[in-house]
C-alpha positions as CSV (number, residue, x, y, z in Angstrom):
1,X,54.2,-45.1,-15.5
2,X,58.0,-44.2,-15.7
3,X,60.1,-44.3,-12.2
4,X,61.0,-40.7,-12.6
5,X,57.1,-39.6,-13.2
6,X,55.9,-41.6,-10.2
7,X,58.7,-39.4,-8.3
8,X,57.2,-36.2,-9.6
9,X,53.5,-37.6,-9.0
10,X,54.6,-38.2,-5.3
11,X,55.8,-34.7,-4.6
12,X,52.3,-33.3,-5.2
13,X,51.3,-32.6,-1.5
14,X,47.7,-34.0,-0.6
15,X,44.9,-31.5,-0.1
16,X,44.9,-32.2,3.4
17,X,48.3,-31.7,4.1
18,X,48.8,-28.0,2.6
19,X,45.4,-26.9,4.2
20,X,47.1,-27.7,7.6
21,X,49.9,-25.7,6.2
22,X,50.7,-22.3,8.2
23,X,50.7,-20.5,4.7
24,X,47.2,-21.1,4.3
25,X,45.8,-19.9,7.7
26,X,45.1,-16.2,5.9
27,X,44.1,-17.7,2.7
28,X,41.6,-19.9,4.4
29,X,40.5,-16.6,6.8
30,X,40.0,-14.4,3.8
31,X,38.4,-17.0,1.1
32,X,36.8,-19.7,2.9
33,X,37.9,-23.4,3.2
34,X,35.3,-24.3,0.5
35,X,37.1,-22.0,-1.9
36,X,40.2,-22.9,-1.3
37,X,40.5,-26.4,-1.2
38,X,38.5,-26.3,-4.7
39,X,41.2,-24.1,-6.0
40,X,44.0,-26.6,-4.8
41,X,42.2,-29.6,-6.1
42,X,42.2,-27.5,-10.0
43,X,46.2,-27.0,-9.3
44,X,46.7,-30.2,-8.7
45,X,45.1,-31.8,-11.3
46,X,47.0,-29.0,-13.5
47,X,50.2,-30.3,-11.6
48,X,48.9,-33.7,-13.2
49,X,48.9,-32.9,-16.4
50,X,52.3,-31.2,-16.3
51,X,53.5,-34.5,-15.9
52,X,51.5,-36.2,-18.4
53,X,52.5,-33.6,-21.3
54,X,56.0,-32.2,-20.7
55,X,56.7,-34.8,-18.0
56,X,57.4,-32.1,-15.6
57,X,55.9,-29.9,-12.5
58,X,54.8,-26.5,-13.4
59,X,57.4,-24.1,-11.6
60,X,54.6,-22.9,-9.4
61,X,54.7,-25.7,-7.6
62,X,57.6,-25.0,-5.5
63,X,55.1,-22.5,-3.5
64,X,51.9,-23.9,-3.5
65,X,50.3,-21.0,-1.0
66,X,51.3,-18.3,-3.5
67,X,49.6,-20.4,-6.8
68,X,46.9,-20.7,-4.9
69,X,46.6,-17.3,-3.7
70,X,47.2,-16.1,-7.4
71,X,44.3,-17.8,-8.8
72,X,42.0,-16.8,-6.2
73,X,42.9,-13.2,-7.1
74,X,42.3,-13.8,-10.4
75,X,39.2,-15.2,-10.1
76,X,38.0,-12.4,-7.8
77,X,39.1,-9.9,-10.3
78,X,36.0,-7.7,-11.9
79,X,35.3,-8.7,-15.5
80,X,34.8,-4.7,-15.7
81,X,38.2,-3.6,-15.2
82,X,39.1,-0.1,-15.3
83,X,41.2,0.9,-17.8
84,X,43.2,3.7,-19.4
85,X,41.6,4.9,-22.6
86,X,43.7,6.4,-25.0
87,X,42.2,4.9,-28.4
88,X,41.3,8.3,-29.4
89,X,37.6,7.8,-29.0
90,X,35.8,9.9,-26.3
91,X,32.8,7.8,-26.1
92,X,33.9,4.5,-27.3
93,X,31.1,2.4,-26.9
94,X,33.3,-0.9,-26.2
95,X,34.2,1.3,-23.0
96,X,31.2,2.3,-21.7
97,X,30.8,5.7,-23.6
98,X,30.4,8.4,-21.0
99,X,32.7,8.8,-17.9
100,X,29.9,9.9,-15.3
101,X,29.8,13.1,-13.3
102,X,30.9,12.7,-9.0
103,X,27.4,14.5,-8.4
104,X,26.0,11.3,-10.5
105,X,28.3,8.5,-8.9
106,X,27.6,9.9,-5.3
107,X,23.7,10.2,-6.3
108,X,24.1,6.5,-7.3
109,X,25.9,5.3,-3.9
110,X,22.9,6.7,-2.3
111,X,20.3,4.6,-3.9
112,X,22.5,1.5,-3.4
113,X,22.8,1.6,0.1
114,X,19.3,2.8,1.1
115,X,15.7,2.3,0.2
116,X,14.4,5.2,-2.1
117,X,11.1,7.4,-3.0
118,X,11.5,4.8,-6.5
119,X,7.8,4.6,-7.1
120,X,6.5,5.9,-3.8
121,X,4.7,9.3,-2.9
122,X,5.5,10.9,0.2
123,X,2.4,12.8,0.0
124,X,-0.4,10.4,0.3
125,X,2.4,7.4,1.1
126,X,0.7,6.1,-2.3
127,X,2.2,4.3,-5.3
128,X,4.0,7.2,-7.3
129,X,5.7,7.3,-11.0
130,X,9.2,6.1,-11.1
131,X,10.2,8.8,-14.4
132,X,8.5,11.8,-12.8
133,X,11.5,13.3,-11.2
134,X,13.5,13.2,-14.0
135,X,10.3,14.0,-16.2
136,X,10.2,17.5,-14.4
137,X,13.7,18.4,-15.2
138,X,13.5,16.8,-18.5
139,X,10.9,19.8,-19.3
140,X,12.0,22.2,-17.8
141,X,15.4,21.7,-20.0
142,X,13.0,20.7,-23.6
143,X,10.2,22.5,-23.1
144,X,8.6,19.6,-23.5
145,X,4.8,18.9,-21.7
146,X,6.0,15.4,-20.4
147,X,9.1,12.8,-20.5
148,X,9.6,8.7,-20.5
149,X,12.6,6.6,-19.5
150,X,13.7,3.4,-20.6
151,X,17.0,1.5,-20.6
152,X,18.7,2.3,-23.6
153,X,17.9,4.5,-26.6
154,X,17.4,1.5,-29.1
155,X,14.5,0.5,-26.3
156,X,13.2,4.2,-26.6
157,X,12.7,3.9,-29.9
158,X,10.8,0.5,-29.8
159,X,8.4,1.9,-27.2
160,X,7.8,5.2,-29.2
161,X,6.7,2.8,-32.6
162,X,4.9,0.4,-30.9
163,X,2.7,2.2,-28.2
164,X,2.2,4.8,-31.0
165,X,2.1,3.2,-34.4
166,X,1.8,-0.5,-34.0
167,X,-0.1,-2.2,-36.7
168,X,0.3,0.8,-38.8
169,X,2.6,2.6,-41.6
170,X,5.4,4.6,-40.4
171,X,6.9,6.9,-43.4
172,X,10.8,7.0,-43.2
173,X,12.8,8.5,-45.7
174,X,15.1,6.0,-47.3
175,X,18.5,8.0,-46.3
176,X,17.4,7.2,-42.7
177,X,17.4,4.1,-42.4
178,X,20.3,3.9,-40.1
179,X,22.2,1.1,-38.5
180,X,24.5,1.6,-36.1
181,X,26.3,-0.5,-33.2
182,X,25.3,-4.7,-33.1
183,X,23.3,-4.3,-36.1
184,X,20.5,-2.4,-35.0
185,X,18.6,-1.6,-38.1
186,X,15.7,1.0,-37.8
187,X,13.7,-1.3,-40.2
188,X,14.0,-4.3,-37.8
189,X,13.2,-2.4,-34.7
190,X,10.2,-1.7,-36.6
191,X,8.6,-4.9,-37.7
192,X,9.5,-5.8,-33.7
193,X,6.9,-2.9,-33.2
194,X,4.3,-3.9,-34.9
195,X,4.9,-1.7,-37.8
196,X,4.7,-1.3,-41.3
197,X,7.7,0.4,-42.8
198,X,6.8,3.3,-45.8
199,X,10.5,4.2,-47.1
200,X,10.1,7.3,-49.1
201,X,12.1,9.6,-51.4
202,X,16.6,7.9,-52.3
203,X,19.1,7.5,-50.4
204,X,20.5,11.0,-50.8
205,X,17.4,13.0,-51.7
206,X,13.8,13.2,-50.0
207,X,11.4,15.9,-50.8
208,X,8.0,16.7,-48.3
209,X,6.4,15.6,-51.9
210,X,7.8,12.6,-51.0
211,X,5.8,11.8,-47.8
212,X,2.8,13.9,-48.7
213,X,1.9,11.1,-51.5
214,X,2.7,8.4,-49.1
215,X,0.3,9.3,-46.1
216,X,-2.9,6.9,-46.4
217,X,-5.7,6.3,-44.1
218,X,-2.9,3.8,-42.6
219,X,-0.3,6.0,-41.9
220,X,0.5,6.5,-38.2
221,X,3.4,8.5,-37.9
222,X,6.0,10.6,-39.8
223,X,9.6,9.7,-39.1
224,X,12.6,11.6,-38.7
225,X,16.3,9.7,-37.7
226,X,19.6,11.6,-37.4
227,X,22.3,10.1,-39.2
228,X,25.0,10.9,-36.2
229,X,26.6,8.0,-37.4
230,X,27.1,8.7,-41.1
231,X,27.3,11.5,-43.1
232,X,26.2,12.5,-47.1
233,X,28.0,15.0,-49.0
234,X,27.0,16.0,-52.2
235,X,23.8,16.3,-54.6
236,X,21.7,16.0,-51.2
237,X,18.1,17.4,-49.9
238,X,16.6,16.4,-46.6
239,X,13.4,17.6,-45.1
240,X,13.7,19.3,-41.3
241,X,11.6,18.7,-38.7
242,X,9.9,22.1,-39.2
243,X,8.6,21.5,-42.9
244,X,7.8,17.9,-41.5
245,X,5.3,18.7,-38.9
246,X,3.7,21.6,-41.2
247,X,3.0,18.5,-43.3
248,X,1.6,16.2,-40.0
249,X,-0.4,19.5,-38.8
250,X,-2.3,19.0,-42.0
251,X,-2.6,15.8,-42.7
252,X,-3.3,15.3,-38.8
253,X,-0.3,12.9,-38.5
254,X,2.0,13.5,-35.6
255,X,6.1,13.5,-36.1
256,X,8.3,11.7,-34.1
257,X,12.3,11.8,-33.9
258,X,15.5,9.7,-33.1
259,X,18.0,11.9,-32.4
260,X,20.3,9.1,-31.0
261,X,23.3,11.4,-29.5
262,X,21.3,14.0,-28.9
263,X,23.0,17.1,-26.5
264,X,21.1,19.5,-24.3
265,X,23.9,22.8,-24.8
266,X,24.3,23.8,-28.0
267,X,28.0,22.5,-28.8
268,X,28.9,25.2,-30.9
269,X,29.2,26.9,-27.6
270,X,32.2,25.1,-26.7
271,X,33.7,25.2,-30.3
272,X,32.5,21.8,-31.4
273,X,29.9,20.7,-34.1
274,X,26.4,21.5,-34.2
275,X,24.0,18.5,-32.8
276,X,20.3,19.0,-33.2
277,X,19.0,19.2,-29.9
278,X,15.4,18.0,-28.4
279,X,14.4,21.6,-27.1
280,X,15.3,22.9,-30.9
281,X,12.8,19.6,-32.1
282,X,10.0,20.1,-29.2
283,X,9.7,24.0,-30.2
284,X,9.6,22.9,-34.2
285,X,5.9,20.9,-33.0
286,X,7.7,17.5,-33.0
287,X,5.4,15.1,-31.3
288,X,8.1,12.6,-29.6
289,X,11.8,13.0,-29.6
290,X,14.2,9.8,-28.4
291,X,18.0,10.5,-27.4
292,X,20.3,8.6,-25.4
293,X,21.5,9.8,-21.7
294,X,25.4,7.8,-22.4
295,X,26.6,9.7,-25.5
296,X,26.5,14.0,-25.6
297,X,24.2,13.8,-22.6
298,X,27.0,12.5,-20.1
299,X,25.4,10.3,-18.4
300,X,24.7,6.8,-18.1
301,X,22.7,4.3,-20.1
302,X,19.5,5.1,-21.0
303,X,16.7,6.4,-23.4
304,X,14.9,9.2,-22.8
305,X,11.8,10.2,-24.9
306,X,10.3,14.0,-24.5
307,X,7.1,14.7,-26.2
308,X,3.4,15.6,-25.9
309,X,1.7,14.3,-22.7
310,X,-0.6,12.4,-24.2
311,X,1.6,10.1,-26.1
312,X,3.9,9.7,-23.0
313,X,1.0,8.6,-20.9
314,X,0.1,5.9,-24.3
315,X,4.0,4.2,-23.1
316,X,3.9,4.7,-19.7
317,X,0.8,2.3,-20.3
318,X,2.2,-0.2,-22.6
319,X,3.3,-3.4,-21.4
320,X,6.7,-2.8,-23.1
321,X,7.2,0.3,-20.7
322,X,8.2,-2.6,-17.8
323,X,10.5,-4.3,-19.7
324,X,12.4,-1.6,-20.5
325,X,12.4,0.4,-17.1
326,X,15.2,1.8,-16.3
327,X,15.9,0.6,-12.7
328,X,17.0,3.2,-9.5
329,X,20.8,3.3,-10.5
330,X,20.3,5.0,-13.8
331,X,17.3,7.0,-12.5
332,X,19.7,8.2,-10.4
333,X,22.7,9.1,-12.1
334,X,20.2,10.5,-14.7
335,X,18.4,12.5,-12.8
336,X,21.9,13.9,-10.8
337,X,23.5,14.7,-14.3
338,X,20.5,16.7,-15.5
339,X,20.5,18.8,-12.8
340,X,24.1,19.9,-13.8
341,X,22.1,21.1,-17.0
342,X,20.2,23.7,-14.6
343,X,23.4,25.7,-13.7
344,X,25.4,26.1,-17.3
345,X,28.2,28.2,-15.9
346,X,29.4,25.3,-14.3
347,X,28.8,22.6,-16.8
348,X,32.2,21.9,-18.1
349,X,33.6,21.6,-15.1
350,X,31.2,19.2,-13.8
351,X,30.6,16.9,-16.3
352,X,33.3,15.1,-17.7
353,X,31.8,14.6,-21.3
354,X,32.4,18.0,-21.8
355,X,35.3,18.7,-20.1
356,X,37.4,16.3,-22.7
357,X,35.3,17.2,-25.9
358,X,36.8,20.6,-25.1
359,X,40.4,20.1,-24.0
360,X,42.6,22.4,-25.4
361,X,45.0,21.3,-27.8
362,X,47.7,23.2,-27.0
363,X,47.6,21.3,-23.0
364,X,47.2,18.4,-24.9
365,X,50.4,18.8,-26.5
366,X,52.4,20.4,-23.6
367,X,51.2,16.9,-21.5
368,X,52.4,14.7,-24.6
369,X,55.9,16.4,-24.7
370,X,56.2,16.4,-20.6
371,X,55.5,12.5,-20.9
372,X,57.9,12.1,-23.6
373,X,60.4,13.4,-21.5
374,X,59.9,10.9,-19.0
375,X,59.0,7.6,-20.8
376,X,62.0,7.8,-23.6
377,X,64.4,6.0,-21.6
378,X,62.3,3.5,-20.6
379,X,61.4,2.3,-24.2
380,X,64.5,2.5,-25.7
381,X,63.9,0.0,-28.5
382,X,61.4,2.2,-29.7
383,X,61.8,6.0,-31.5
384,X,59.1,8.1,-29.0
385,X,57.4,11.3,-30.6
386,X,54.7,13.8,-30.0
387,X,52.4,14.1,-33.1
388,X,49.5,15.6,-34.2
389,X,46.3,13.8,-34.2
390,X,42.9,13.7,-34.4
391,X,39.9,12.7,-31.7
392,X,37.2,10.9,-32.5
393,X,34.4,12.6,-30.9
394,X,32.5,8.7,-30.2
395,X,31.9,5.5,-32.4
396,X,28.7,5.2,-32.6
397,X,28.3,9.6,-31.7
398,X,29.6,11.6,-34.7
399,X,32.2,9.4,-36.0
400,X,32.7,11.7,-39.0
401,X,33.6,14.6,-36.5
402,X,37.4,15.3,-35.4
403,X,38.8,17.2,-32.7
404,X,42.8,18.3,-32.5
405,X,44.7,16.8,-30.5
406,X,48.2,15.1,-29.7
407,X,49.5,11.9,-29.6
408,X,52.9,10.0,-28.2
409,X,53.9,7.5,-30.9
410,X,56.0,4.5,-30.4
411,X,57.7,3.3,-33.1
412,X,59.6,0.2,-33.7
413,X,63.5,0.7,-34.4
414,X,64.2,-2.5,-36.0
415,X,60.8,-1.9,-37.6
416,X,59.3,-5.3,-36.5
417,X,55.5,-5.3,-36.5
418,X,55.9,-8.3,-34.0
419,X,57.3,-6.2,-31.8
420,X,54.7,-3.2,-32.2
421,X,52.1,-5.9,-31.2
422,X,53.8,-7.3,-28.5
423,X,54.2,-3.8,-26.9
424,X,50.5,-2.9,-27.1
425,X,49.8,-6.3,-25.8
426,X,51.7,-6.0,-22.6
427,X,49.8,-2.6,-22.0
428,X,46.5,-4.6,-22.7
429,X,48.1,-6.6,-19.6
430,X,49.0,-4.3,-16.8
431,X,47.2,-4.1,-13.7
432,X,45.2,-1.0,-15.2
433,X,45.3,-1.5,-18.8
434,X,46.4,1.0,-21.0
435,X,44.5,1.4,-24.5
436,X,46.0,2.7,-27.6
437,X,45.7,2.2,-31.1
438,X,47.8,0.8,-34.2
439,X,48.4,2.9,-37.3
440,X,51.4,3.4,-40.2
441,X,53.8,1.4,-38.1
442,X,53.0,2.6,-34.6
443,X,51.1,2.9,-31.5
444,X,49.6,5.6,-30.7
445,X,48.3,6.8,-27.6
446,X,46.2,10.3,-28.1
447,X,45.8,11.7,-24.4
448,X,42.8,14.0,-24.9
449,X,41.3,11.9,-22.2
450,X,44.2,11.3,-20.1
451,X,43.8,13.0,-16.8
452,X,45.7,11.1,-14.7
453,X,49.1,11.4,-15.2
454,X,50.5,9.5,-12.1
455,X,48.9,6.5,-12.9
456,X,49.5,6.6,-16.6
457,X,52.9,6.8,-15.8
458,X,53.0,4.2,-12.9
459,X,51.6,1.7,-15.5
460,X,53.9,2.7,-18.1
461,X,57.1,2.9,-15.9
462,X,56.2,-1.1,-14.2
């Protein structure tokens, strides 16, 4: 060891000594001395290094109390940090997909901080059903005779095949065999069921001739997916849900559906695309019907399955129904955002899924060029416009689908991609990150789902 490192290993306080420090009296108050003695023991074998590699202290070491104060704020800090999303996806998976409703948060805050009526009847003070709440709206809004709920729609859709067709045929046509987000393939869920996948008819064309000749004495079920995902243009032919349950009537096999994204209001409505919906399915004679409560619905995680009573009893038995229970949280945030369904006139004010699917693009565009106005200074290295873009409706929810909308652009004025990069990596940083995306030599931020301004701009102005 070098004279001058033993001088810089000697100016790394003992543990003792900086925890009798006045500057730590509110950390140890607020974080514990257990905590923060830890933390002080990881800075200063960090200080350590320093002077093994680069033979000098780190520069935090002239305050101590502040490193350590840092740190301890860092590691408090929520690996589910709020950010701003600007990507251009509405119900970006990686995000969390649906913002939820206040009724839905406050119903939610509720549960947390009191016991709840979760599987308990107040008539008889007996054991009660934990879906029947939400199975009582559920069809009312369907028309459906009874309804199941698990944790996600993937899990719905494993519980439908395997309380229902496990060790049996299921016939799916070939175009349906979807996968969508962490490689959740429709054939794999099956053979996890206990089923026996029948793929009938091509990728682009089924016929009902196509499942008639493949029901046997094995078949259990008739299957229909929606491809929200993906879309087929062209020399195409799919068979509805209507000719498909003529078919099950007489071949006395019951249909079943995925919807996936499935909505409860008929978009059109609200001038976006047409979605099948699960009342339009239950009133065609389909037996079961799966959608997920995070995507159209607007609300949180979970899988919902409408159907005939009978085969909802069949899960609500099945040992797989405990596994994937949904627990009181979503129950309630479910249940509080379904009750929004029950008074329409208000529905796009209340829930927020709607209210930015249906922004109009004009506001958009009058909020893009106000912004402009403001940030253009403050990114002078960078030529700032308003441009026309496109929303992506969801990643994983009618990806194929596009909504107007407006964008400000930043592009580079020395046209350095570096510096692009760097830009949207400093806004990855900020206290509330702000989320854009990278396209023909700029970043774009699309606001249709910016709706606070103030903090937008207090992120962008730092």
């Amino acid at each position: 060891m070098t004279t001058e490192n033993h001088s810089l290993y000697s100016q790394i306080p003992s543990t003792d000594r900086l925890l009798r420090d006045e500057a730590f009296t509110l950390l140890l108050t607020e974080f514990g001395h257990n905590r923060v003695a830890q933390t002080l023991r990881q800075l200063q074998d960090e200080a350590r290094d320093g002077i093994r590699q680069r033979q000098a202290l780190p520069v935090w070491c002239n305050d101590w109390a502040q490193a350590t104060y840092q740190r301890l704020l860092d590691e408090n800090a929520s690996a589910l940090r709020p950010v701003i999303n600007l990507t251009g996806t509405v119900l970006h998976t990686n995000l969390g997909r649906a913002l939820q409703a206040e009724a839905a948060i406050e119903a939610v805050a509720q549960a947390m901080r009191s016991p709840v009526t979760l599987e308990y009847s107040l008539d008889d003070a007996g054991r009660g059903h934990r879906d029947q709440a939400l199975a009582d709206i559920l069809c009312r809004l369907t028309g459906a005779e009874d309804a199941c709920i698990v944790n996600n729609n993937a899990a719905a859709v494993l519980l439908m095949l395997a309380a229902t067709g496990s060790g049996k045929e299921v016939v799916v046509s070939r175009g349906e065999l979807v996968e969508i987000g962490g490689a959740f393939r429709i054939p794999d869920v099956m053979r996890q069921a206990g089923c026996f996948l029948h793929e009938v008819g091509t990728t682009n064309r089924t016929h009902v001739k196509d499942y008639r000749e493949a029901v046997n004495d094995n078949t259990a079920l008739l299957m229909k997916v929606h491809t929200s995902n993906y879309h087929i243009e062209g020399f195409t032919k799919t068979v509805d849900e209507t000719e498909l349950v003529a078919l099950g009537d007489e071949l006395n096999v019951p249909v079943i559906a995925d919807l996936g994204s499935g909505s409860l209001v008929d978009l059109r409505l609200y001038g976006l695309p047409k979605e099948p919906m699960p009342q339009e399915l239950i009133a065609a004679g389909v037996s079961l019907v799966s959608f997920s409560g995070d995507k159209l619905l607007g609300g949180p995680q979970a899988g919902i399955i409408v159907g005939k009573k009978a085969l909802i009893e069949k899960m609500q038995r099945h040992p797989l129904k405990r596994a994937l229970r949904a627990d009181k949280m979503t129950l309630a945030a479910l249940e509080a955002t379904l009750r929004l369904y029950l008074h329409p006139e208000k529905l796009r004010d209340n829930l927020p899924t709607l209210r930015l699917l249906t922004r109009n693009p004009g506001e958009i565009r009058q909020q893009a060029l106000r912004l402009a106005g403001v940030l253009a200074d403050h990114y002078d290295a960078f030529d700032l416009s308003v441009e026309d873009c496109f929303s992506q409706i969801g990643s994983g929810s009618l990806p194929v689908d596009r909504l107007p909308s407006a964008a400000l652009t930043f592009t580079p004025r020395d046209g350095s991609g570096r510096r692009l990069e760097a830009l949207a990596a400093t806004w990855r940083n900020l206290p509330e990150p702000v989320l854009g995306r990278i396209a023909d030599g700029r970043l774009w931020l699309d606001l249709r789902c910016l709706e606070n301004e103030p903090r937008f701009l207090e992120m962008l102005l730092k």
